[in-house]
N, C-alpha and C positions, 0 to 999 in steps of 0.2 A: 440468862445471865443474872437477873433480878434474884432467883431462886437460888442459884448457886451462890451469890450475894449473902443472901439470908441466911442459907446453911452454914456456910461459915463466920459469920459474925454469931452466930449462936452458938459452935464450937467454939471461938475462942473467949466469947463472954461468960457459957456456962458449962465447960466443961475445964476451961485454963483460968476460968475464973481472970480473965484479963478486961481493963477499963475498957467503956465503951468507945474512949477516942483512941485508944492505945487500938483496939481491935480491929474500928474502922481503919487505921492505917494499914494494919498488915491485910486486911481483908483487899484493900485495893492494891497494896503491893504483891501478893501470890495472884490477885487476877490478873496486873500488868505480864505477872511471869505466864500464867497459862495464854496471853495472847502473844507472848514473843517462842512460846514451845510449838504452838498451833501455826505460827506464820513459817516457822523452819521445819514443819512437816507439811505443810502446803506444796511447799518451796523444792522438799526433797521431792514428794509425789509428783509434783507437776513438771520437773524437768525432767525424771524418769518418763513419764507420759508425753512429754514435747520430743523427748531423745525416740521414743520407739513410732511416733508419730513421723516425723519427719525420716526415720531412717528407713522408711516404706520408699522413698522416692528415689525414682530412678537416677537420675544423678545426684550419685553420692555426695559430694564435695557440696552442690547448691542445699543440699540437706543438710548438711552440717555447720553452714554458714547461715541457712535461717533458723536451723534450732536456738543456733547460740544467739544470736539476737532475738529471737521470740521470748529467749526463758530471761532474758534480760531486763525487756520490758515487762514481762508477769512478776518479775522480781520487784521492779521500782512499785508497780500496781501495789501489788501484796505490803511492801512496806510502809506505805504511802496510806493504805487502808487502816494497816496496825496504830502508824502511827498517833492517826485519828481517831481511832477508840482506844488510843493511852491518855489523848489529851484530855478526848470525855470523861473517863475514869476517874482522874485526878479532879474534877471538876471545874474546867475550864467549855464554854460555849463554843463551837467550832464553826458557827455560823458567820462571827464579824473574821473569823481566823482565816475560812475561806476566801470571801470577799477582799480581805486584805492580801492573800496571796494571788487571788486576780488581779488586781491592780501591780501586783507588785511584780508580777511576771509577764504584765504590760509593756512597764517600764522598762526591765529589764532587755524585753524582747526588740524594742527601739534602740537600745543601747549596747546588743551584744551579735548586730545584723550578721557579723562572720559567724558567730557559731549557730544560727538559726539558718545561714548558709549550707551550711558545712552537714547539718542534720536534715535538708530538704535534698542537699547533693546524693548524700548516702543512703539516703531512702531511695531515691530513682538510680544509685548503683545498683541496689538491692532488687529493685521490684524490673530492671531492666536485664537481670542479670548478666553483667557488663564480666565480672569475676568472683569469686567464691574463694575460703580459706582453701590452701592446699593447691591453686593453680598458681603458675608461673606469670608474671606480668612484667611490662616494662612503661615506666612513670618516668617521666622529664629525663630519660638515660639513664636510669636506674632499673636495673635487672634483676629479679627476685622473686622467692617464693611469700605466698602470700600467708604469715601466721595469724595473721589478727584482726577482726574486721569489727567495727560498729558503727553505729550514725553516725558517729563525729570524724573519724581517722580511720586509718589504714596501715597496717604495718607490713611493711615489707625487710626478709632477711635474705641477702646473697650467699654465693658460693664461702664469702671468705668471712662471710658470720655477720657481716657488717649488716644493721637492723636502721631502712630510712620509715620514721612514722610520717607521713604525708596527711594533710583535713583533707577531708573529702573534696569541699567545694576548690580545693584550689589544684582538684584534676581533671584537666582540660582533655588530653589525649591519653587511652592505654592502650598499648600491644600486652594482647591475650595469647604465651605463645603455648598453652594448654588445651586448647580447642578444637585442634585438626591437626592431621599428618604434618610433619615440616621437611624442608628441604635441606640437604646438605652440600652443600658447594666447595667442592677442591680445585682450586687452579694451580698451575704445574706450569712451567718453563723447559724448553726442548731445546738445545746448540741451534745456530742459526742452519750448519750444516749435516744439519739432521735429514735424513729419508724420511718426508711426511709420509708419504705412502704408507712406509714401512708403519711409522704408526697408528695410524687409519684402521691398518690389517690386525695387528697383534691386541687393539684396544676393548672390541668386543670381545674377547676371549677373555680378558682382565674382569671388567665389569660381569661377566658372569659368571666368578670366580668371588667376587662379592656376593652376589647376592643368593649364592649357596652356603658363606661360610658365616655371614651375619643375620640373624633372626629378625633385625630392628629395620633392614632395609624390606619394604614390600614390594617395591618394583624394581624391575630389571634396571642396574642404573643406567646414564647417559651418558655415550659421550660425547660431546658436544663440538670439538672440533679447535680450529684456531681462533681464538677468543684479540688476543693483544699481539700487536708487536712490539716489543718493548726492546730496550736498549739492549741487553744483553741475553736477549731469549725471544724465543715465540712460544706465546703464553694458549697454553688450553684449560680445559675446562671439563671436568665429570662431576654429573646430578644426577643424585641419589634421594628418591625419597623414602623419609622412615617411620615409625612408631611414632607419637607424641614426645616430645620431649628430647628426642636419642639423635637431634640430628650432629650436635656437638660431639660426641662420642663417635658416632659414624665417621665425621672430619676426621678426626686423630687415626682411627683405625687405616681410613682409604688410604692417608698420607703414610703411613708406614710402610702397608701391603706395595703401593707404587714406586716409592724408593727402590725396594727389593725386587720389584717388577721391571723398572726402568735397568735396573743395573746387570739382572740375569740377558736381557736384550741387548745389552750394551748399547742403550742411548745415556746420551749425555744429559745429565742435569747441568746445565752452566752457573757460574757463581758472576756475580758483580764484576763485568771486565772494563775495559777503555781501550778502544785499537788507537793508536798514536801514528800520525803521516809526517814525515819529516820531508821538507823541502829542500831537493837537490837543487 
């Protein structure tokens, strides 16, 4: 850099004929610029090589959630480095500059205990991998997909758009419901003067009937039998397990298919009644 230094302070002294203080300034003003052109082809280089790096890994999703925070921290690194040979340049000592930013990130780090929280949280999400961008989770009742992830926060956006950022440290419990098959559960209500029997018999036919006409269900579903007696029904139950993800979709289909089911059979779906005894 010394050399490169040289060379152009002798370009602009004797070929622009320009002052020597006049020169020395633009000489450290075009090296400030070559070390911030150098730091954004670093920057470009090295998340291209962190993206193809990590995108080797077999779960996608956990690849994609440490790329983006690895190139994060190579980011801070990198300008963090720059920064310090902008200050040298300009000729400033970086030695008390350091010293001074240890102390001062001392201080601070007594004084900012949640988000030194919140960044030791996020790391042991991360190194635990509890969840990754792109999977489904549920926080304090909040249900969502996961767009955004760093040491400090969390972003989760739902069905109807709505985006909760949660700190890390102040998540106690998650449902990961991305991880494994899930289940899907319909309960259904039958007249009290229904022929169980009759149902019993015609219900295996039903559930397999499903699980020829939906790709997301992988097992034969259940059916499970008398579940509730409830005021105005006898309540059953069929379990269906699906794909990741599809068990909410499989709910709505079953519930359809069995209306149409129920009604070709002619059992009754009962509505909300009240029988009344009047006293002779």
């Amino acid at each position: 850099m010394n050399e490169l230094r040289a060379m152009l302070l002798d370009f602009f002294m004797s070929t622009l004929r320009i002052r020597e203080e006049l020169a020395s300034m633009l000489v450290t003003l075009v090296v400030i610029v070559l070390w911030i052109i150098l730091a954004r082809i670093v920057l470009k280089v090295g998340k291209r090589s962190i993206n193809r790096a990590f995108a080797k890994s077999k779960e996608q999703k956990r690849g994609k959630t440490l790329a983006s925070l690895t190139f994060v921290t190579f980011k801070v690194v990198v300008w963090f480095i720059i920064l310090m040979l902008i200050i040298t340049e300009l000729g400033f000592d970086i030695t008390p500059i350091l010293a001074t930013a240890g102390i001062l990130g001392l201080a601070i780090g007594f004084g900012a205990q949640n988000l030194v929280r919140d960044v030791i949280s996020g790391f042991f999400l991360i190194v635990d991998n509890v969840y990754n961008v792109g999977e489904t989770i549920e926080v304090g009742g909040f249900r969502g997909n996961v767009v955004g992830m760093n040491l400090r926060n969390t972003t989760l956006r739902n069905f109807m758009g709505s985006e909760l950022i949660v700190s890390n440290g102040s998540i106690s419990q998650v449902i990961n419901w991305s991880r494994n098959n899930t289940i899907a559960l319909v309960d259904f209500g039958v007249a009290y003067d229904t022929d169980l029997s009759k149902v019993t018999e015609i219900m295996p036919e039903f559930v397999e009937t499903l699980m020829e006409k939906y790709d997301e269900i992988i097992e034969t579903p259940s059916f499970l039998g008398v579940t509730e007696l409830a005021d105005s029904s006898i309540n059953m139950r069929i379990m269906a397990k699906t794909t990741n993800g599809n068990h909410w979709m499989i709910e709505r289909k079953i519930r359809h298919e069995l209306v149409q089911f129920l009604n070709r059979n002619a059992i009754e779906i009962p509505f909300p009644q009240i029988v009344v005894h009047q006293n002779q």
